[in-house]
C-alpha positions in Angstrom: -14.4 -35.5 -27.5 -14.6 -32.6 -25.1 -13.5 -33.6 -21.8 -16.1 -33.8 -19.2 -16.2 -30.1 -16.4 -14.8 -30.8 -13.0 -17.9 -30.3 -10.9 -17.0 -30.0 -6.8 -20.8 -30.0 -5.3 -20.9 -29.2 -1.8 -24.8 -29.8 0.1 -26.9 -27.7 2.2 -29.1 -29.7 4.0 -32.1 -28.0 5.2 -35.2 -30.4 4.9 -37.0 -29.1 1.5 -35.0 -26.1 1.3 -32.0 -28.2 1.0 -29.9 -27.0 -2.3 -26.5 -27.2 -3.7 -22.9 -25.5 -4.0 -21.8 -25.7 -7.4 -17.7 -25.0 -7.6 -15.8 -25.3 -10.9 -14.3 -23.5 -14.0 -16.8 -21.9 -16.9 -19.8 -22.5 -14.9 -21.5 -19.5 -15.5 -21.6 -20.5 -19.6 -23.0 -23.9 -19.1 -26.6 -23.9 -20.0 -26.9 -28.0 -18.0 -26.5 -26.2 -14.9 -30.2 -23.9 -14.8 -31.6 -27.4 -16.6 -33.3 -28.1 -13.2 -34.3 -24.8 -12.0 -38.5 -24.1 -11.7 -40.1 -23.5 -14.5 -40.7 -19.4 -15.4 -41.1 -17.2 -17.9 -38.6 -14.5 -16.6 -35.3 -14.0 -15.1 -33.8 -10.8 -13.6 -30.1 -10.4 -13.4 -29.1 -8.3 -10.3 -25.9 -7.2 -11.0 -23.6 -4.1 -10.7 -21.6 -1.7 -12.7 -18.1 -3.3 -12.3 -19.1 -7.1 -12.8 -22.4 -6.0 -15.6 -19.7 -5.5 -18.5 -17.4 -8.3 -17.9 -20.4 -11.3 -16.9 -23.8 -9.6 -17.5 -24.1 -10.4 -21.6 -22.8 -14.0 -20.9 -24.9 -14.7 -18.1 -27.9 -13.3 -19.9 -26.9 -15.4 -23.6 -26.8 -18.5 -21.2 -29.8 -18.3 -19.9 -32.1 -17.2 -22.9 -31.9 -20.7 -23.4 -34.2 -21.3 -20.7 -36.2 -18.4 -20.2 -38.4 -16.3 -22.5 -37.4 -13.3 -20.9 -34.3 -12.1 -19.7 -34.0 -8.7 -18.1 -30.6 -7.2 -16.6 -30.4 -4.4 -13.5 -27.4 -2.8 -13.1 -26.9 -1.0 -9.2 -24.2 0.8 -8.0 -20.9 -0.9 -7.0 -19.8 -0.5 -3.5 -20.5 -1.4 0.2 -21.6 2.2 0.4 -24.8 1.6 -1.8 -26.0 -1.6 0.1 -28.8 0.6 0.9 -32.7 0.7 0.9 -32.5 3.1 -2.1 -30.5 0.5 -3.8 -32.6 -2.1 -2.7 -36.1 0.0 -4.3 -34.3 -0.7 -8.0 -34.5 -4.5 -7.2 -38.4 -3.6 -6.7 -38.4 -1.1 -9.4 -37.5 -3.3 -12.1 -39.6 -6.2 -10.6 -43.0 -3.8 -10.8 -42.5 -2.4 -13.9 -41.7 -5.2 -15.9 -44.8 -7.3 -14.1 -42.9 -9.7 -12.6 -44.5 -12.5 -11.5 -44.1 -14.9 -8.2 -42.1 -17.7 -10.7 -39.8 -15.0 -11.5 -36.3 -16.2 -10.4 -33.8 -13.5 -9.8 -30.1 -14.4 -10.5 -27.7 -12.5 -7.9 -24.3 -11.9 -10.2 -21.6 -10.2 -8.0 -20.4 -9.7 -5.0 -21.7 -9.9 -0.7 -23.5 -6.4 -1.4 -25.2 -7.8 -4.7 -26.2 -11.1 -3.0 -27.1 -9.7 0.1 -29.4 -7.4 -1.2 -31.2 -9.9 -4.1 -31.6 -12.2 -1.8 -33.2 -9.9 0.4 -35.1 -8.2 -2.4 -36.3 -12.1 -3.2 -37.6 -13.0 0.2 -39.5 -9.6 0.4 -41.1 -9.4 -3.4 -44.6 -10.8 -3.4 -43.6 -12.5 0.5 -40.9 -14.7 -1.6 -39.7 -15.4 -5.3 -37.1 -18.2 -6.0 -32.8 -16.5 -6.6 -29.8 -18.4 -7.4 -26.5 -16.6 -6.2 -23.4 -16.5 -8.6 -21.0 -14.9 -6.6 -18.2 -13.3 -8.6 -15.5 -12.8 -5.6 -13.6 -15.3 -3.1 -15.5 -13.5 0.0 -19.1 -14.4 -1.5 -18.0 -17.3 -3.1 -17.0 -19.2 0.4 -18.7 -17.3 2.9 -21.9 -14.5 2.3 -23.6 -16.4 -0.7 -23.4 -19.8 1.5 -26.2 -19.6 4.2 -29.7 -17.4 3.3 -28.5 -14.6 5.6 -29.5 -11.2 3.6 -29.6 -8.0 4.4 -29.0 -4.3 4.0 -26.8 -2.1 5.9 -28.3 1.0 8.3 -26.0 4.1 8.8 -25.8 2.9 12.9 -24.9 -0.9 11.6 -24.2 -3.6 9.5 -26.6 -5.9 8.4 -29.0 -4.7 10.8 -32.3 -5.5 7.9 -32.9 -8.4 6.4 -34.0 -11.9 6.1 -32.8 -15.8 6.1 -33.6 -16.9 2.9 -32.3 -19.7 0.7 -31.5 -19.9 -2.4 -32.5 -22.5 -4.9 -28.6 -23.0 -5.8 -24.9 -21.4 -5.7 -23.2 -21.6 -7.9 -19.3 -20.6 -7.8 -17.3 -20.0 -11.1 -13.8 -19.5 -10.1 -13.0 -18.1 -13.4 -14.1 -15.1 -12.2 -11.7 -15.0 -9.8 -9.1 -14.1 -12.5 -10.6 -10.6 -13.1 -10.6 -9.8 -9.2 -9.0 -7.2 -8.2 -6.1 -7.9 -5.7 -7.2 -6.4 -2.8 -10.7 -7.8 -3.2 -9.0 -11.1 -3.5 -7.1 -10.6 -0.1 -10.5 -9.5 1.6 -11.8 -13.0 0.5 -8.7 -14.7 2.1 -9.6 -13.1 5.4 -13.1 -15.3 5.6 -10.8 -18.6 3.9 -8.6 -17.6 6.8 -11.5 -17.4 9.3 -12.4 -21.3 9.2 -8.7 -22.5 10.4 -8.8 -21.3 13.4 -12.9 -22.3 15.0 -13.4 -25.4 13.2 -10.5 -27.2 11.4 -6.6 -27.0 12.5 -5.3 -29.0 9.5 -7.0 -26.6 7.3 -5.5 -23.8 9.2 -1.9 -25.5 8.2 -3.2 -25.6 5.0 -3.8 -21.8 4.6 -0.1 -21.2 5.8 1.4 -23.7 3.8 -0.5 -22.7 0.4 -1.0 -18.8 0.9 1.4 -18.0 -1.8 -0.9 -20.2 -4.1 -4.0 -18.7 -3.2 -2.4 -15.2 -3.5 -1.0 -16.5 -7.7 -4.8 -17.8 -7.9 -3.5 -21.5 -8.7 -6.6 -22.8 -9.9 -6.5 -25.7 -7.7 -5.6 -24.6 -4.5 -8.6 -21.8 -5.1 -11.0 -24.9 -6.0 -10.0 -26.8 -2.6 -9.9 -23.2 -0.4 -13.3 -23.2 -2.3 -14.9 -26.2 -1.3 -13.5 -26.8 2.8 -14.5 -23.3 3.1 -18.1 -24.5 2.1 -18.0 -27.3 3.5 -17.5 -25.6 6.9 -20.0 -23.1 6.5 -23.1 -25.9 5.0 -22.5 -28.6 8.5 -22.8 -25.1 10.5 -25.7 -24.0 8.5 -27.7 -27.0 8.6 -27.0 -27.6 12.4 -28.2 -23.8 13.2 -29.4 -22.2 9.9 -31.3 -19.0 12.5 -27.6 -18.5 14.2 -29.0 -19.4 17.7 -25.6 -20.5 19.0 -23.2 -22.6 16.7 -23.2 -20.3 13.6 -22.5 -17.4 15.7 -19.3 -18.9 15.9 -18.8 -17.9 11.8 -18.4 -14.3 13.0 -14.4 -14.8 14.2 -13.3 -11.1 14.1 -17.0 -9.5 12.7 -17.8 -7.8 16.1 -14.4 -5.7 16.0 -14.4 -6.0 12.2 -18.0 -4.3 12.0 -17.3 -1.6 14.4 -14.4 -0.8 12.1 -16.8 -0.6 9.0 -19.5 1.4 10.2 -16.8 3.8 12.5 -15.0 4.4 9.4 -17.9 4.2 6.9 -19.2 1.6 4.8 -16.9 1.2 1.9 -13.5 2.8 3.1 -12.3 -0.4 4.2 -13.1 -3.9 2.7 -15.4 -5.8 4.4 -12.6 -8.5 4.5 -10.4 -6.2 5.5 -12.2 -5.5 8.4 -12.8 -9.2 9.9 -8.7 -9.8 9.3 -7.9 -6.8 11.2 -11.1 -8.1 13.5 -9.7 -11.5 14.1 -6.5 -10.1 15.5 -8.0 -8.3 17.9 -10.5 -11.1 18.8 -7.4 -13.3 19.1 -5.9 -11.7 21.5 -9.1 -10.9 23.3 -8.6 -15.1 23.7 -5.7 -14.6 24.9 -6.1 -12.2 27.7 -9.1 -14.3 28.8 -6.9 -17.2 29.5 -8.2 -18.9 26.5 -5.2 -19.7 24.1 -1.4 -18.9 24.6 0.9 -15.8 22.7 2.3 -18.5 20.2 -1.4 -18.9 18.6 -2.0 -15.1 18.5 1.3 -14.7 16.6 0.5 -17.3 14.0 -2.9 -15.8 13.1 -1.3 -12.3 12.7 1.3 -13.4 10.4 -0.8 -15.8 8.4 -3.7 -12.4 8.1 -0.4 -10.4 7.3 1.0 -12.6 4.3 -2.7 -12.6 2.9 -2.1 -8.7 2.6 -4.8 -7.7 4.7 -4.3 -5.1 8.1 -3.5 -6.0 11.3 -3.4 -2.8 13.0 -7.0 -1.3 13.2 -7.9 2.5 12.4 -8.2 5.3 15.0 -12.2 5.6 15.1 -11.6 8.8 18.0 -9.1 11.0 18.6 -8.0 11.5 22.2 -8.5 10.4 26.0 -11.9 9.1 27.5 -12.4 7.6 30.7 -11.0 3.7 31.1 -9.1 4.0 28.3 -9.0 6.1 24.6 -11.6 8.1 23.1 -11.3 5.3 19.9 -11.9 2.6 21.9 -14.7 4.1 23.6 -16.0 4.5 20.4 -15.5 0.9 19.3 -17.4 0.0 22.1 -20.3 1.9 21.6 -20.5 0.5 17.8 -19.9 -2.7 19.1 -23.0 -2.6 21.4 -25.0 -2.7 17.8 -24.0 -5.4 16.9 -26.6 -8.5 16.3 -24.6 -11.0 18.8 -25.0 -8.2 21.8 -28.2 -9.2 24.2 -29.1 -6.2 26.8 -26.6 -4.1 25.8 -23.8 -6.6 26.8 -21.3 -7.7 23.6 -20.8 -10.7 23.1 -17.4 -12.0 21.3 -16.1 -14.7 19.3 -13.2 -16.3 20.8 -10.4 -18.8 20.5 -10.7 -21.4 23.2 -8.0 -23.2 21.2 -7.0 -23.5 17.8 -9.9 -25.4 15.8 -12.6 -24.5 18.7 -14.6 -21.5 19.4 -17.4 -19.9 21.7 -19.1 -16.6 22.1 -18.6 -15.1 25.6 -18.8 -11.6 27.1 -16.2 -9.7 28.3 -15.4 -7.2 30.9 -15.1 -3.6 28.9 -11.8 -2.6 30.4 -10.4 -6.0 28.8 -11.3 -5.2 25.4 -10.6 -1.4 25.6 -6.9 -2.5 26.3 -7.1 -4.7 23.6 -8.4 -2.1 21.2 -5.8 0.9 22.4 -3.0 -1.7 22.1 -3.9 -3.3 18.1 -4.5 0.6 17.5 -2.7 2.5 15.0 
């Protein structure tokens, strides 16, 4: 008798777009998980040209058991192509096979493959059902957790798109076994992320179990996994429109996506980024009074033993006014960014470890933060 799949199910509670989080081993191969899905005659897999040859033809055989018709799109892989020319192929394949409203488009990949179905789903036809089956640690507890989609713009991240649910996610850690290790690091930076604004024991979790994570033990990924979720759904269903409370999420993304888009999009890992990010936001806290040298110093190390930078990238060469040229220039990125309101930025900060807020700061502040966790 086979023995029964270990199914972790973590809920998003949002009224009648309320769905579930799926964790567990081999999921993508079992047919009695898309038993419940709307009925429709087609599905289209969005997927890209690294994950397409190890999960496309499975994913596909699987579900040919419930659909008639099962079509397979292919984009480019990289944060660099998270594009609107990217996201016309989404619309391409849609038109030209005559897809319908009941389509339901299956997002197999990465962020930048969920972010842009998902978009691509609440756009088509003003809104067709997708599932997201993210295929990395990054999507699988942060990006495919939530309904924010988007594309990228060459002046920012994330700047187009739309909240949109999806009817489920669901997370196969198997395919956690074919990531490759820095992408895997670049996922620890969001597992890292939740620690420090929401949950101290789970922070002293991280640190004790890094080395785990890092072998890919299968059960330290599957709890990582499902507190990371967790997290992210009772912030999601409290303030799914990030009005104030999911803001908080963003630990180290205002200095991480000032990084991304100084350096362009694909030259450092989003992950990479919000590590490096969460340093420098750390001790943002710290020079506002908010949390003491001792905190700052655990962060760094823990982001350090993940693999991930701690030092961030000259963005400008040179002297400016107040301060460097580079972190002139990460200011003027950071005013961009979708927490900013008239021009001010607004931060994520510390105000102790397992709480967190999003404040201004005076510019001179984080300028001498920025020259000093500079390269």
């Amino acid at each position: 008798m086979q023995a029964t799949k270990k199914i972790d199910q973590v809920d998003i509670h949002l009224g009648d777009r309320s769905y579930p989080i799926l964790i567990g081993l081999g999921l993508m191969d079992d047919s009695t998980i898309w038993a419940d899905l709307p009925a429709a005659t087609t599905a289209l897999i969005v997927t890209n040209t690294t994950v397409a040859p190890l999960y496309g033809k499975r994913l596909a055989d699987t579900l040919r058991t419930r659909f008639q018709r099962v079509l397979v799109l292919e984009l480019p892989d990289g944060e660099a192509f998270k594009t609107w020319q990217s996201l016309n192929l989404v619309f391409d394949a849609l038109l030209s096979n005559e897809c319908d409203r009941k389509t339901i488009l299956f997002a197999l990949g990465g962020g930048v493959v969920g972010d842009m179905t998902g978009f691509a789903a609440a756009s088509y036809m003003r809104g067709v059902p997708f599932v997201q089956i993210p295929t990395t640690l990054l999507a699988q507890v942060d990006s495919s957790v939530g309904g924010k989609t988007a594309i990228n713009h060459p002046l920012g991240k994330n700047m187009i798109g739309a909240f949109y649910q999806p009817l489920k996610v669901v997370c196969d850690l198997a395919t956690l076994h074919t990531l490759p290790a820095r992408e895997l690091a670049a996922g620890l930076a969001e597992v890292i992320k939740y620690g420090p604004i929401t949950d101290p024991v789970f922070f002293a979790w991280i640190e004790t179990n890094i080395d785990a994570l890092l072998r890919r033990e299968p059960a330290a990924l599957a709890h990582a996994a499902k507190r990371s979720c967790e997290v992210k759904a009772a912030v999601v269903a409290q303030d799914e429109r990030d009005h104030g409370l999911r803001a908080t999420l963003n630990f180290g993304h205002t200095f991480g996506h000032a990084i991304e888009t100084g350096l362009g999009f694909g030259q450092w890992l989003h992950g990479e980024a919000v590590g490096c990010g969460m340093v420098m936001a750390a001790r943002l806290s710290q020079q506002l009074g908010l949390v003491d040298h001792g905190l700052v110093q655990r962060l760094t190390a823990l982001i350090a033993r993940a693999g991930l930078p701690v030092r961030g990238p000259l963005l400008a060469q040179g002297n400016a006014e107040g301060g460097s040229a580079n972190s002139l220039r990460y200011l003027e990125l950071m005013r961009t960014d979708k927490k900013s309101e008239g021009g001010e930025i607004r931060f994520v900060v510390l105000d102790g470890l397992g709480q967190a807020s999003v404040r201004p700061a005076p510019d001179a502040m984080v300028r001498a933060v920025i020259d000093a966790s500079c390269v």
